[in-house]
C-alpha positions in Angstrom: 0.3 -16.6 78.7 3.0 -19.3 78.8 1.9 -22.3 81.0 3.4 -25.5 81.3 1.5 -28.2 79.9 2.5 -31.1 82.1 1.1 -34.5 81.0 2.9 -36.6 83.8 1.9 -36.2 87.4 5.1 -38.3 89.1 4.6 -39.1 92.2 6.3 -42.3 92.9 8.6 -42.5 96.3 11.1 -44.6 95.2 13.0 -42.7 98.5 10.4 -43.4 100.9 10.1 -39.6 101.7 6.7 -38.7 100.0 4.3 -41.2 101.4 1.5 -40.5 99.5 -2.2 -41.3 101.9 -5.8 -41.7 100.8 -6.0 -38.2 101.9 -3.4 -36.9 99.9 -4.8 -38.5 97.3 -8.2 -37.0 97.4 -6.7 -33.6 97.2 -4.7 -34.5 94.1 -8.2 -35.9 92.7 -9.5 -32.7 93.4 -6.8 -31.1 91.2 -6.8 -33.7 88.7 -11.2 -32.9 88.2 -9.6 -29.2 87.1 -6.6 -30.3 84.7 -7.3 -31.7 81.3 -3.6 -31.6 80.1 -2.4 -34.8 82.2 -2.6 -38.1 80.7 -0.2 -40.0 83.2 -0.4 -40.7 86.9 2.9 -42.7 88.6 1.7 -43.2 92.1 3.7 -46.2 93.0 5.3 -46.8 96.2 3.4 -44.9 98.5 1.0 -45.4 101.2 -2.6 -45.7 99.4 -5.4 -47.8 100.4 -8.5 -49.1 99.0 -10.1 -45.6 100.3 -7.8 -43.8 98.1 -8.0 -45.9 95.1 -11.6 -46.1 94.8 -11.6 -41.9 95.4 -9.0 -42.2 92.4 -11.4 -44.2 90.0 -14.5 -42.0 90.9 -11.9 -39.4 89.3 -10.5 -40.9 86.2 -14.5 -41.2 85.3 -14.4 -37.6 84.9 -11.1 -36.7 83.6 -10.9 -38.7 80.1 -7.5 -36.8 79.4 -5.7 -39.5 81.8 -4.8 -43.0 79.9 -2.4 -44.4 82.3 -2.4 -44.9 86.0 0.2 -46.8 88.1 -0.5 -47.8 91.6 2.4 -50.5 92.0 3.5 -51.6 95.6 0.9 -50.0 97.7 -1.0 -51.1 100.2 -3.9 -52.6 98.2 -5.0 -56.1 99.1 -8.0 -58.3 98.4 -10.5 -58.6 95.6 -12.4 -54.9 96.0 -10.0 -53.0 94.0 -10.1 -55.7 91.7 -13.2 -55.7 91.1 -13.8 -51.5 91.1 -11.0 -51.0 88.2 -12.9 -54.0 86.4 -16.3 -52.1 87.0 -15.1 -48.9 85.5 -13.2 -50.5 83.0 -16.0 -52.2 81.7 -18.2 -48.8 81.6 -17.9 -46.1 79.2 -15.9 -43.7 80.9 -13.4 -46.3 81.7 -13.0 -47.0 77.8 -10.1 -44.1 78.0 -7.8 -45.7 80.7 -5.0 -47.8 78.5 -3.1 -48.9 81.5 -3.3 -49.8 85.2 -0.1 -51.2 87.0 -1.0 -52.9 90.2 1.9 -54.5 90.7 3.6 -55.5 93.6 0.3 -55.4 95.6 -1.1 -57.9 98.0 -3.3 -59.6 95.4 -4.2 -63.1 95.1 -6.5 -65.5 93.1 -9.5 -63.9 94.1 -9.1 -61.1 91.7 -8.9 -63.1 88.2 -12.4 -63.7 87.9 -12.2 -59.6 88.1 -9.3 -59.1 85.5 -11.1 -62.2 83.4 -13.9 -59.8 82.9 -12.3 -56.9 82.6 -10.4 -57.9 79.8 -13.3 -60.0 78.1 -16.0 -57.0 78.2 -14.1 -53.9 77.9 -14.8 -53.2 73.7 -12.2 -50.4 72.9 -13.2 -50.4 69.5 
């Protein structure tokens, strides 16, 4: 049986065609909970939420495999997501996940205390 083993799941709509939703989003969770090969989610540029990020998270606690998630310039704003990437990264499942691009969100000062203790709790070692 010759299957692809695809480690990158590139989704980023650097076009503006794609437009990925929470909803969209769920469904790819959904796939992702059945998929141990991929290690890399590019997700940047599209249209997903708070909704669909914390859906995301509640998925990367189950699939170990994926060590790299990018989220960059989508619509997440405020503290929330913040503070549910610094949850899971501080628990053990989130021990996996070596890096989180956020960039180019609406994020402000309200997060570092978040990202503070994110970085100062999460023991890799």
């Amino acid at each position: 049986k010759n299957e692809p083993d695809y480690q990158v799941v590139d989704c980023e709509d650097l076009r503006g065609k794609l437009h990925i939703s929470d909803l969209q989003l769920a469904f790819l969770c959904e796939s992702l909970l059945k998929n141990d090969k991929v290690t890399t989610l590019k997700l940047g540029h599209n249209h997903i939420c708070l909704a669909g990020a914390l859906h995301l998270i509640e998925t990367l606690k189950k699939c170990p495999n994926i060590t790299s998630v990018s989220l960059r310039n989508n619509i997440l704003d405020g503290y929330e997501i913040i503070e549910a990437f610094s949850d899971f990264l501080c628990s053990p499942e989130g021990v996996f996940l070596t890096n989180i691009d956020l960039s180019y969100n609406s994020l402000d000062a309200s997060c570092a205390p978040f990202i503070t203790k994110a970085l100062q709790k999460n023991d890799r070692s």
